[in-house]
TORKOL-4160 file (C-alpha; in steps of 0.2 Angstrom, whole numbers, padded with zeros to 4 digits, m for minus):
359
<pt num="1" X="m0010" Y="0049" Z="0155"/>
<pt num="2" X="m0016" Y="0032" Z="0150"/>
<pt num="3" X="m0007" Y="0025" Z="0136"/>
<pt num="4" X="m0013" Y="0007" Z="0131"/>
<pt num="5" X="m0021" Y="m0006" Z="0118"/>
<pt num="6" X="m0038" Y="0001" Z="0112"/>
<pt num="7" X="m0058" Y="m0003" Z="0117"/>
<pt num="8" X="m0070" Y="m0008" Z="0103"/>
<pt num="9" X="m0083" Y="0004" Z="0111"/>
<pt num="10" X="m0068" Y="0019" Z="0111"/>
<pt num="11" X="m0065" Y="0017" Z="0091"/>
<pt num="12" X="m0079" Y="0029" Z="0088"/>
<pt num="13" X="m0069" Y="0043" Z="0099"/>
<pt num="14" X="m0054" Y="0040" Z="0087"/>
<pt num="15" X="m0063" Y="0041" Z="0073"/>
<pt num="16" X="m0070" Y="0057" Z="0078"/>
<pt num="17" X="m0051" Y="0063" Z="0083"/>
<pt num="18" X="m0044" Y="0056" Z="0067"/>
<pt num="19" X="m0058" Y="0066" Z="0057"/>
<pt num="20" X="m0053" Y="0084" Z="0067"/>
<pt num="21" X="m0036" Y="0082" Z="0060"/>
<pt num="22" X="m0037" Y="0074" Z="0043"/>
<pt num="23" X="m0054" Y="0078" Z="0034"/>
<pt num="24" X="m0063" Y="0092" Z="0029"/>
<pt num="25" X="m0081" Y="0096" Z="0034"/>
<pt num="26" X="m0092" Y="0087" Z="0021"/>
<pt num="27" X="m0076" Y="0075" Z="0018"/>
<pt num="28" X="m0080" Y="0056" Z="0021"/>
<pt num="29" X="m0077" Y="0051" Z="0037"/>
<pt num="30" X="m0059" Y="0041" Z="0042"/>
<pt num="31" X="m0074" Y="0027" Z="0050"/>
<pt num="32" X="m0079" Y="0024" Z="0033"/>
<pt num="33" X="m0062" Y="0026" Z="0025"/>
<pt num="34" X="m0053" Y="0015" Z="0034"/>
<pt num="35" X="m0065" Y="0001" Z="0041"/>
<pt num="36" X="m0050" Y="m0010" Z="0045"/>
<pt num="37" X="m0046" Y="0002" Z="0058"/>
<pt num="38" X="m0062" Y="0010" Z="0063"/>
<pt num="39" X="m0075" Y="m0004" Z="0063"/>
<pt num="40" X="m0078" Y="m0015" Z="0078"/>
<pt num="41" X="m0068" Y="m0031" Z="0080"/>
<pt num="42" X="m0051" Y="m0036" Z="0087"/>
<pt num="43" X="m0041" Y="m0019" Z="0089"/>
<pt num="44" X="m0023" Y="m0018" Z="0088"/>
<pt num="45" X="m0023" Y="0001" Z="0088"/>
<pt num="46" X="m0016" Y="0012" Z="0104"/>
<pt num="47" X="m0021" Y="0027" Z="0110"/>
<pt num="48" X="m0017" Y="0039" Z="0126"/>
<pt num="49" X="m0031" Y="0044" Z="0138"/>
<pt num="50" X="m0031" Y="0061" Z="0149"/>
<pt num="51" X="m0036" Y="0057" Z="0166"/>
<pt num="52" X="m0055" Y="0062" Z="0162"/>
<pt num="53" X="m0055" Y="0046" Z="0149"/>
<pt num="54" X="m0052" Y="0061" Z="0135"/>
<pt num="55" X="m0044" Y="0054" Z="0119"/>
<pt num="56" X="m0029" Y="0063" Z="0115"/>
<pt num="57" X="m0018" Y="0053" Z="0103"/>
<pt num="58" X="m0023" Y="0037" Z="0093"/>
<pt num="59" X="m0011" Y="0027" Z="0083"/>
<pt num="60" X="m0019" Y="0015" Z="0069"/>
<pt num="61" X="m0012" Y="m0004" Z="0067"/>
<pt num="62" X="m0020" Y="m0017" Z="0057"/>
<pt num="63" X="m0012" Y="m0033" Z="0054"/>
<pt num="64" X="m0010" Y="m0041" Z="0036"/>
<pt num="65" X="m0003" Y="m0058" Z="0026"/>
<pt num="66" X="0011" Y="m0052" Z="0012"/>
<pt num="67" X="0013" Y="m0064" Z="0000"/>
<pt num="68" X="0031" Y="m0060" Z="m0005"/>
<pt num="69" X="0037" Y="m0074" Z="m0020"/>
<pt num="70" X="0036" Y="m0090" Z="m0010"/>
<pt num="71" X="0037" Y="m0083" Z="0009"/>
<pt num="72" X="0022" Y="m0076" Z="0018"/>
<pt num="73" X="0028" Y="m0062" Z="0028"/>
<pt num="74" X="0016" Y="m0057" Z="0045"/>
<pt num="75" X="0017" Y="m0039" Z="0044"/>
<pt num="76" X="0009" Y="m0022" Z="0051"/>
<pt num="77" X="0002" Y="m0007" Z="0043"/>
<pt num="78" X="0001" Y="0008" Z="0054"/>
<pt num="79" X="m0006" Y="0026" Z="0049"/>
<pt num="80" X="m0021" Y="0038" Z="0055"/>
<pt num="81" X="m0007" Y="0044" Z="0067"/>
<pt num="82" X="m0015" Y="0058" Z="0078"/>
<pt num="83" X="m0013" Y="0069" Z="0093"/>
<pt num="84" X="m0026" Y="0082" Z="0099"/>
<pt num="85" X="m0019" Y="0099" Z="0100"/>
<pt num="86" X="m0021" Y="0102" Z="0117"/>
<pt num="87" X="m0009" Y="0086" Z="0121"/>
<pt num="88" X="0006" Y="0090" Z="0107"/>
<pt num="89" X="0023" Y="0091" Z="0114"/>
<pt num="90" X="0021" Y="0078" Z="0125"/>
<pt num="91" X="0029" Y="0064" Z="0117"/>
<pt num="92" X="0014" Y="0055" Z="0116"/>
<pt num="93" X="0017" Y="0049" Z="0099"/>
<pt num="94" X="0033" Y="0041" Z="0101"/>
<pt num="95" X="0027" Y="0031" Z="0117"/>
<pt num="96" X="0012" Y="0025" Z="0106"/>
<pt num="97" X="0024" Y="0021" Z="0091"/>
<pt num="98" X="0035" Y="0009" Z="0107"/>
<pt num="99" X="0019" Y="0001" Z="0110"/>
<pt num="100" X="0014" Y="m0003" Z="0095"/>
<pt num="101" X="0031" Y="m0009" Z="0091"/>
<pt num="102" X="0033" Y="m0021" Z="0104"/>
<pt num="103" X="0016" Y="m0027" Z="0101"/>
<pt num="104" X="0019" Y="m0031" Z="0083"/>
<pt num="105" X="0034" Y="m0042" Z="0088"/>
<pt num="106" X="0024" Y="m0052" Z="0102"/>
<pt num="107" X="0011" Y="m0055" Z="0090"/>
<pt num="108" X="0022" Y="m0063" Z="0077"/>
<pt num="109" X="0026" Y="m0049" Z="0066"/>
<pt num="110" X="0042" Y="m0047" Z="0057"/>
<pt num="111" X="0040" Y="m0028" Z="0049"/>
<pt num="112" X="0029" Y="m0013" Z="0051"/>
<pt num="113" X="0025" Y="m0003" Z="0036"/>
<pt num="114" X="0021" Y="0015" Z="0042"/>
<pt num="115" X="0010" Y="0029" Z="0031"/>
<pt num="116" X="0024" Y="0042" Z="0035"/>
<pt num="117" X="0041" Y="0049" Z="0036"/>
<pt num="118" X="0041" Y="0062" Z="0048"/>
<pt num="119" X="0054" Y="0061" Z="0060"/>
<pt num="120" X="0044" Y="0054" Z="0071"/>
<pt num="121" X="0048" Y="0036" Z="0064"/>
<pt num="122" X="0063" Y="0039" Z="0056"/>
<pt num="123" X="0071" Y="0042" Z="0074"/>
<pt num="124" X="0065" Y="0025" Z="0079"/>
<pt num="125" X="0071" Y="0015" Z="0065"/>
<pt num="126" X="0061" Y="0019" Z="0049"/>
<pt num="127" X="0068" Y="0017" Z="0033"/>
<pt num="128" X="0064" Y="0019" Z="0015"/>
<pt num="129" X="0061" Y="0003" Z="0007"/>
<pt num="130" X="0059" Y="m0007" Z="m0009"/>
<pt num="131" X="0061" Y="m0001" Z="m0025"/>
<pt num="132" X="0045" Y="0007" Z="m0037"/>
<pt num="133" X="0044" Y="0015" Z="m0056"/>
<pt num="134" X="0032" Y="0028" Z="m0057"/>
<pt num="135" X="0025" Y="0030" Z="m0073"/>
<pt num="136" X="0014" Y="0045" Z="m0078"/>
<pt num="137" X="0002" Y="0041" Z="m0094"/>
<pt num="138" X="m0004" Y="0055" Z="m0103"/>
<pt num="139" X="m0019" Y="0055" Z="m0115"/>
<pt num="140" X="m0003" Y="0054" Z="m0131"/>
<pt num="141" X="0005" Y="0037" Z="m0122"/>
<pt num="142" X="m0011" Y="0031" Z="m0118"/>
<pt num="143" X="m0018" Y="0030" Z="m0135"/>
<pt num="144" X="m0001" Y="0021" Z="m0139"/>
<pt num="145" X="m0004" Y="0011" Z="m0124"/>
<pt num="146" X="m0022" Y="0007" Z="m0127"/>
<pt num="147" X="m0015" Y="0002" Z="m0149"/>
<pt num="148" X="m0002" Y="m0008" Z="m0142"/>
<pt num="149" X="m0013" Y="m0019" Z="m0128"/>
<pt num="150" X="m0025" Y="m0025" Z="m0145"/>
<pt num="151" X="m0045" Y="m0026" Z="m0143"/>
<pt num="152" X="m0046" Y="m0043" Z="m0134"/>
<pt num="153" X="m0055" Y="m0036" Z="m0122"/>
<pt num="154" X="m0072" Y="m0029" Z="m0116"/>
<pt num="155" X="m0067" Y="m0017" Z="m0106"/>
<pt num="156" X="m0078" Y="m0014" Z="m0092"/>
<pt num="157" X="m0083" Y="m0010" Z="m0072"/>
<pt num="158" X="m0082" Y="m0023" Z="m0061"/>
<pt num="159" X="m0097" Y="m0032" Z="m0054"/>
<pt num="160" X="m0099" Y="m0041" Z="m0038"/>
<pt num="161" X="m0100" Y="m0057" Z="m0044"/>
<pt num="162" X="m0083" Y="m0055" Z="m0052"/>
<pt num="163" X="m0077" Y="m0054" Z="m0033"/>
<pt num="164" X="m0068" Y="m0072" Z="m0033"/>
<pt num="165" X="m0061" Y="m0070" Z="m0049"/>
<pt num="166" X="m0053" Y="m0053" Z="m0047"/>
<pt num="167" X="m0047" Y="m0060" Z="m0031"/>
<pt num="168" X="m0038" Y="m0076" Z="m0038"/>
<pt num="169" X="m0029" Y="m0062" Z="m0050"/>
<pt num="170" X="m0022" Y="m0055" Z="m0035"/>
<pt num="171" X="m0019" Y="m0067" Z="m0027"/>
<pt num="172" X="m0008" Y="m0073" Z="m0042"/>
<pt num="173" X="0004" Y="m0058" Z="m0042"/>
<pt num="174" X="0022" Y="m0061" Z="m0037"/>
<pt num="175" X="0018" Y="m0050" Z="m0021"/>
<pt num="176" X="0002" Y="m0043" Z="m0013"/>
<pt num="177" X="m0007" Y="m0044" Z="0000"/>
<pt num="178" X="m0016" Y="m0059" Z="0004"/>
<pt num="179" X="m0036" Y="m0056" Z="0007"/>
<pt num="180" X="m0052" Y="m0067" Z="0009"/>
<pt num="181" X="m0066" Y="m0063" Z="m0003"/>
<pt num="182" X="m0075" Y="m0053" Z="0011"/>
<pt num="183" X="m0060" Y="m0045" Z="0014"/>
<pt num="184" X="m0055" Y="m0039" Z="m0002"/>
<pt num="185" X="m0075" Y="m0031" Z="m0006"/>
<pt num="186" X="m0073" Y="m0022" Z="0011"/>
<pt num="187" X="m0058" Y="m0014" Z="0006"/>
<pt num="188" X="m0065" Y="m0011" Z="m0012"/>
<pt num="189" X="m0081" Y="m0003" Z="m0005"/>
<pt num="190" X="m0068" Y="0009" Z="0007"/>
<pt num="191" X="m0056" Y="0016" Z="m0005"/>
<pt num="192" X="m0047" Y="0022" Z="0007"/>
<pt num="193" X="m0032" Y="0029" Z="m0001"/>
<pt num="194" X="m0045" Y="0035" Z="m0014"/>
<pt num="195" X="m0055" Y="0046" Z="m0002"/>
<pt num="196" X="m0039" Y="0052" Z="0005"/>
<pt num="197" X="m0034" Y="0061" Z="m0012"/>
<pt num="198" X="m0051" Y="0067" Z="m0012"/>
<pt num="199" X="m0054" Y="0057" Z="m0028"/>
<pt num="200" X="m0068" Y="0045" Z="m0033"/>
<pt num="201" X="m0061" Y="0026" Z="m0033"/>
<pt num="202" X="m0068" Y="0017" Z="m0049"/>
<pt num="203" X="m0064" Y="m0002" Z="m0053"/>
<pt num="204" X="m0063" Y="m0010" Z="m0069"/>
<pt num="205" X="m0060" Y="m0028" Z="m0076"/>
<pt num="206" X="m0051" Y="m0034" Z="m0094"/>
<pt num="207" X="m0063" Y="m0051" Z="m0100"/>
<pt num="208" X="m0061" Y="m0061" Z="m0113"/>
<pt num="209" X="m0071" Y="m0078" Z="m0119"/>
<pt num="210" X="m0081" Y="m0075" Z="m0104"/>
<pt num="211" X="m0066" Y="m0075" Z="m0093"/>
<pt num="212" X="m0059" Y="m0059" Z="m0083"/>
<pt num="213" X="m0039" Y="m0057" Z="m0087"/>
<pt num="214" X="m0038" Y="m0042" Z="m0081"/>
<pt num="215" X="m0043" Y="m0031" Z="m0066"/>
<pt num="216" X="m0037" Y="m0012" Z="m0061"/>
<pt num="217" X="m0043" Y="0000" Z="m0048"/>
<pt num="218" X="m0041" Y="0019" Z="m0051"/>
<pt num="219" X="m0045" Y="0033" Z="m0042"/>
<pt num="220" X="m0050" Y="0047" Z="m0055"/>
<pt num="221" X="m0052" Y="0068" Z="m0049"/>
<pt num="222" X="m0070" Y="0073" Z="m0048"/>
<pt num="223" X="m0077" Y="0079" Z="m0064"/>
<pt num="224" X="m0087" Y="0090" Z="m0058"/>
<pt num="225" X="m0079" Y="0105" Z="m0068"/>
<pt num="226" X="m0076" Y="0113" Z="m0051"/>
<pt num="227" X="m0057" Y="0112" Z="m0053"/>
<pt num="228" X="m0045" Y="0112" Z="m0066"/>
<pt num="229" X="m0042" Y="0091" Z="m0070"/>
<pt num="230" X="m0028" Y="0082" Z="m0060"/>
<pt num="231" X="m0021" Y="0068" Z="m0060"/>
<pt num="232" X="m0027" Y="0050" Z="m0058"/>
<pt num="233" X="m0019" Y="0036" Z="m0048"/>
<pt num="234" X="m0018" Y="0019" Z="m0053"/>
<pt num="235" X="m0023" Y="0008" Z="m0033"/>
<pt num="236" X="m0021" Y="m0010" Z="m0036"/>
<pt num="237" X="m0021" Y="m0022" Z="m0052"/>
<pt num="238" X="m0018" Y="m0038" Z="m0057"/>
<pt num="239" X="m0020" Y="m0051" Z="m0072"/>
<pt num="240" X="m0010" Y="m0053" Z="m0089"/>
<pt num="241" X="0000" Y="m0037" Z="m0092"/>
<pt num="242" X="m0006" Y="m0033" Z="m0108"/>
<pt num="243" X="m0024" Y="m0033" Z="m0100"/>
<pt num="244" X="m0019" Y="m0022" Z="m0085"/>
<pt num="245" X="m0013" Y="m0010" Z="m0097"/>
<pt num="246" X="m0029" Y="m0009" Z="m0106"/>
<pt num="247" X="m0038" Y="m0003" Z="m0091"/>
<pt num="248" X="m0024" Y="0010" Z="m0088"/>
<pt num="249" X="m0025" Y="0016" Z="m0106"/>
<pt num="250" X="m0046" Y="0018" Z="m0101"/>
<pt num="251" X="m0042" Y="0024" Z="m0087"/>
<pt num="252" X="m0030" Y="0039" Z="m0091"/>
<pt num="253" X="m0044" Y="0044" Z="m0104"/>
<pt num="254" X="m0058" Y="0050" Z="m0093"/>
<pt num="255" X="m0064" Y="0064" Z="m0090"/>
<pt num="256" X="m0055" Y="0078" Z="m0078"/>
<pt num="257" X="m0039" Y="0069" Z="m0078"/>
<pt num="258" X="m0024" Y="0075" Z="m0085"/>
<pt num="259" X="m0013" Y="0061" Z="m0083"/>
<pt num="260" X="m0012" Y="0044" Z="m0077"/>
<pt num="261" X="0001" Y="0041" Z="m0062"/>
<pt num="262" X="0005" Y="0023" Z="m0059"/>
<pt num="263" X="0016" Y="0016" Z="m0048"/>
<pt num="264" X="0025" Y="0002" Z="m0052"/>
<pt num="265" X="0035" Y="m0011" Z="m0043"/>
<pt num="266" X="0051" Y="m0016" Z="m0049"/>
<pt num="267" X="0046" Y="m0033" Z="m0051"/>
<pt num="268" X="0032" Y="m0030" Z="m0064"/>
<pt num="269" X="0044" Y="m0030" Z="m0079"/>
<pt num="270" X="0032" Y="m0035" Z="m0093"/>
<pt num="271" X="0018" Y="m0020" Z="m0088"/>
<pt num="272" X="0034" Y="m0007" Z="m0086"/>
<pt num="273" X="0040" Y="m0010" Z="m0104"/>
<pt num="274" X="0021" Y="m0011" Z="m0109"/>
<pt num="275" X="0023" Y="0008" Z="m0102"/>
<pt num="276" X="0042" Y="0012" Z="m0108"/>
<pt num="277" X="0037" Y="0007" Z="m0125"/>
<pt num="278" X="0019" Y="0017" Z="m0126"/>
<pt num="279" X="0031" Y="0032" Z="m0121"/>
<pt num="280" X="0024" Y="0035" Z="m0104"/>
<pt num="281" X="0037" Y="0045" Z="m0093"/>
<pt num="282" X="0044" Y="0034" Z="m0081"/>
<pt num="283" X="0055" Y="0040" Z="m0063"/>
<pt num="284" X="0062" Y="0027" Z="m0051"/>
<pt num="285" X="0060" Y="0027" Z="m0032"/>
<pt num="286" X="0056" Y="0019" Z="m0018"/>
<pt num="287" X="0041" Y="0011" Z="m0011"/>
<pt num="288" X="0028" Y="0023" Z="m0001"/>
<pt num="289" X="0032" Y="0028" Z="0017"/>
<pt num="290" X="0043" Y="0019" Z="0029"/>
<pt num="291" X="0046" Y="0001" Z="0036"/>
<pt num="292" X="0055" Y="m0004" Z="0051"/>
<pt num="293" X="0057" Y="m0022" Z="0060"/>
<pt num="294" X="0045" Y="m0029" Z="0072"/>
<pt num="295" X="0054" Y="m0046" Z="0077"/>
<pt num="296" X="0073" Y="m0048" Z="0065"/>
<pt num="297" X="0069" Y="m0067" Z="0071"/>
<pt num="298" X="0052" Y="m0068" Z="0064"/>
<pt num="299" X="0059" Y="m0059" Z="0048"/>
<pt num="300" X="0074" Y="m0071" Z="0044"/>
<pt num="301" X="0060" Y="m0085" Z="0049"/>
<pt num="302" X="0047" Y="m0079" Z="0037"/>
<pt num="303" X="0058" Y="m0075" Z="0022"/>
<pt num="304" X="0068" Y="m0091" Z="0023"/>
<pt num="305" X="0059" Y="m0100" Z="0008"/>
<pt num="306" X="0062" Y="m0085" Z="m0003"/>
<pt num="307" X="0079" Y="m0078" Z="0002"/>
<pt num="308" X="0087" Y="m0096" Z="m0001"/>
<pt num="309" X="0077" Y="m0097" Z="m0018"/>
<pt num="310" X="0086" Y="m0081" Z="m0023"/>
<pt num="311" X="0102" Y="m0084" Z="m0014"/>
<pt num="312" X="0103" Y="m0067" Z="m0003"/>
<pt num="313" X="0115" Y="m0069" Z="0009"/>
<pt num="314" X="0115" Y="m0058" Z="0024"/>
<pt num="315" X="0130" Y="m0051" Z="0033"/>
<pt num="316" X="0130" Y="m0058" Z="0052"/>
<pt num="317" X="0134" Y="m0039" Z="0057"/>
<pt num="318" X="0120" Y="m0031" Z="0047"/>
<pt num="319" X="0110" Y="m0019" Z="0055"/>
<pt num="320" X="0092" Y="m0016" Z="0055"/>
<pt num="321" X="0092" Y="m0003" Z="0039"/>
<pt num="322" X="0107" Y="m0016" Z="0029"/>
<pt num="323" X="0094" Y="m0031" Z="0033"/>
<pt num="324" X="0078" Y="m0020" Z="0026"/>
<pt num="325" X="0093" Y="m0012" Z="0010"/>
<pt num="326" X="0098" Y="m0032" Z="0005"/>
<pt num="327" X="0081" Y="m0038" Z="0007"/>
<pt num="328" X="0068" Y="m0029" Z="m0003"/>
<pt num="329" X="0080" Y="m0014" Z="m0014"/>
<pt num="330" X="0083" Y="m0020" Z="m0029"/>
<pt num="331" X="0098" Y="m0007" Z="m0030"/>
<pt num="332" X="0105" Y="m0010" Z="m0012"/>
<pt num="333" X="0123" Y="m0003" Z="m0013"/>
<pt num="334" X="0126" Y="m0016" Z="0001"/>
<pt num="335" X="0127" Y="m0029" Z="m0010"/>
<pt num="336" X="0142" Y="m0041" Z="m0012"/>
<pt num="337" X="0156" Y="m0037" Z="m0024"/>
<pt num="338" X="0152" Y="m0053" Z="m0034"/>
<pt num="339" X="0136" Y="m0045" Z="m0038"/>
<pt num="340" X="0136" Y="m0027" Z="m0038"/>
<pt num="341" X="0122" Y="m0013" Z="m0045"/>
<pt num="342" X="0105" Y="m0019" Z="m0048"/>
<pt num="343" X="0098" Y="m0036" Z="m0045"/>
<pt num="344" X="0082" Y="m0040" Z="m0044"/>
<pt num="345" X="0086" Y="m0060" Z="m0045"/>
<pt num="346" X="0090" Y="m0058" Z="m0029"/>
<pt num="347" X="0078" Y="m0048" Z="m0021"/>
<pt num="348" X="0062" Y="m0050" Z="m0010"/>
<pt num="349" X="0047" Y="m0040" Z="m0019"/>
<pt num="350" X="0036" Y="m0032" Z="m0012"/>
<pt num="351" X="0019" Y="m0025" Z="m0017"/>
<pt num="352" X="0017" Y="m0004" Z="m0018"/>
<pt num="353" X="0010" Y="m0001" Z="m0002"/>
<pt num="354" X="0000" Y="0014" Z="m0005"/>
<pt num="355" X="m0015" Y="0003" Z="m0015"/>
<pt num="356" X="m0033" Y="m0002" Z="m0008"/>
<pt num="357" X="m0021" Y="m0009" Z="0008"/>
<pt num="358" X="m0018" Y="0008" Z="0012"/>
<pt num="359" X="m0018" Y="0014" Z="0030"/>
C-alpha cells in the first residue's frame, strides 16, 4: 500500500470514492460540493493506493487564513474522510490522519480543524473547541425578531454584483475566514454544508440608502411537500446585528421549515441578545467538530498580537488540550484563580466552523 500526497489527475477517483460513501444516487456529487477539495489545483489531500493504483482511502485538506481579532492564524480544514470497504480495518485512516498532520506543520500550519469526532481523531489529539450558542427561531420568535430589527431594510437575494460588498462584511467580523472575491463566489455557488444536509442553500442581503448592511446565508428543507418541514440552518452572516437578524427573521419564515437553527459564536454578543430578547431558545456548546495542533510553535507565533491584547497567559507546562481550553473557550476551567468562570475578554474567537467554509 501506497500512502502519499495526492495527484491532480487522481482527484476525480476520490471524488468517485467520497461519493460511494457519503451521497445518495441522484445526490449532488462531493466534486461539486466541495470544489476546494475536488477541483484541480495544488492538492494537499492524502490518500492510500492498493498495489494496482486502486484508491482505497482518501483524506481531504484544504488550507485557509482565519482572521481571529488581530492575529491571522494559518490553519487546515480536513473532512471527506473515506476508506473503501474492502480496505477497512487496516489502519489506513490513522496513517493518512499522520500524514496529513505533519504536513500541515511543515507547511506553516498552527491547528487543524476536523469535520468529525469519531475516535479516530480524538486518539491522536482532537479536542473540542471554542465556545457556540445555538439558537433555534420558531415562526412566534421570528415575528418578534423581525418587529424588533425595524423595516430599514429591503430585504432581498443577493446578486453578483453585491460580491465585493458582502465580502468586505465578512471580512469586517471579529473572526472568519479570510477569502478573495473569487474565492468567496466559489464557495457561495458550492454550498457545501448545504448540500450535505440535503437542503437548498439561499443567500440574502439587508440594504439600506443603496448600501448593503447586511448579508445571511441559509440553507432552507426542500419545499417540495415531499416530507414533513425541517429545520433551517443559518451558514454564514455578516453586517450590523440588527440587519443580520432581519434576514434570520425572513429566513425562519419560509416555506417547509419549522424552525430556524442558528449557531452562534460567543463573541457575537449584540446578534445573541437580538435572539434572547425575540424569545428564540437558546443552548450553549462547543464549536462544530474537533481541532488539534499542527505546529504549538506556529500557534503561539500567530496568536501573539491577540493573546497579549487580551492578556492570556499560558502555563509553561500546558499540554496540547490546556493550550486549545485557554485559547479559544470562553469557559475554560483552566483558567487562573484571579479570573475564574467565564471570560471572553480574554479569549481568542473563533468563527463557527460548520458555515460556507465547511469541509
Amino acid at each position: 500500500m501506497e500512502l502519499r500526497l495526492i495527484h491532480t489527475r487522481e482527484l476525480d477517483q476520490a471524488a468517485l470514492l467520497a461519493d460511494s460513501i457519503f451521497r445518495s444516487p441522484g445526490d449532488t456529487s462531493m466534486k461539486d460540493l466541495f470544489p476546494l477539495l475536488f477541483r484541480p489545483g495544488l492538492s494537499h489531500s492524502y490518500a492510500a493506493f492498493d498495489q494496482d493504483g486502486t484508491l482505497a482511502a482518501f483524506m481531504g485538506l484544504v488550507p485557509f487564513s482565519l482572521k481571529s481579532g488581530s492575529s491571522l492564524l494559518n490553519v487546515f480544514s480536513l473532512g471527506a474522510v473515506c476508506t473503501a470497504p474492502a480496505y477497512r480495518g487496516q489502519g489506513l485512516a490513522g496513517r493518512l490522519f499522520a500524514l496529513c498532520r505533519s504536513h500541515a506543520a511543515r507547511a506553516g500550519g498552527s491547528l487543524l480543524f476536523v469535520s468529525g469526532d469519531r475516535s479516530l481523531y480524538t486518539r491522536a489529539g482532537c479536542v473540542p473547541f471554542g465556545g457556540t450558542l445555538l439558537a433555534e427561531l420558531s415562526s412566534r420568535s421570528a415575528e418578534a425578531l423581525a418587529k424588533a430589527s425595524g423595516n430599514a431594510w429591503t430585504l432581498r437575494p443577493m446578486q453578483p454584483g453585491d460580491l465585493f460588498e458582502v465580502n468586505r462584511l465578512l471580512g469586517e467580523r471579529e473572526a472568519g475566514h479570510v477569502h478573495s472575491p473569487a474565492e468567496l463566489a466559489l464557495l457561495l455557488g458550492a454550498g457545501a454544508y448545504a448540500g450535505v444536509l440535503r437542503h437548498a442553500q439561499r443567500t440574502l442581503v439587508a440594504v439600506r440608502d443603496g448600501s448593503i448592511e447586511g448579508f445571511a446565508a441559509v440553507a432552507l428543507p426542500p419545499a417540495d411537500g415531499s416530507s414533513a418541514p425541517r429545520p433551517a440552518v443559518a451558514l454564514e452572516w455578516a453586517g450590523r446585528p440588527q440587519a443580520v437578524a432581519a434576514l434570520l427573521a425572513k429566513a425562519a419564515t419560509c416555506s417547509n421549515t419549522d424552525a430556524l437553527h442558528v449557531p452562534v459564536p460567543w463573541q457575537e454578543r449584540s446578534l445573541l441578545a437580538l435572539l434572547r430578547e425575540a424569545g428564540a431558545a437558546v443552548a450553549g456548546g462547543a464549536n462544530s467538530g474537533t481541532v488539534c495542533i499542527a505546529d504549538r510553535d506556529a500557534l503561539l507565533q500567530q496568536t501573539f498580537a491577540e493573546r497579549t491584547a487580551r492578556n492570556i497567559s499560558i502555563p509553561e507546562d500546558a499540554d496540547d488540550a490546556a493550550l486549545i481550553s485557554l485559547l479559544f473557550d470562553p469557559a475554560s476551567p483552566l483558567r487562573t484563580p484571579d479570573a475564574p468562570g467565564e471570560d471572553p475578554h480574554r479569549t481568542l474567537p473563533l468563527p463557527f466552523l460548520s458555515g460556507l467554509n465547511f469541509i
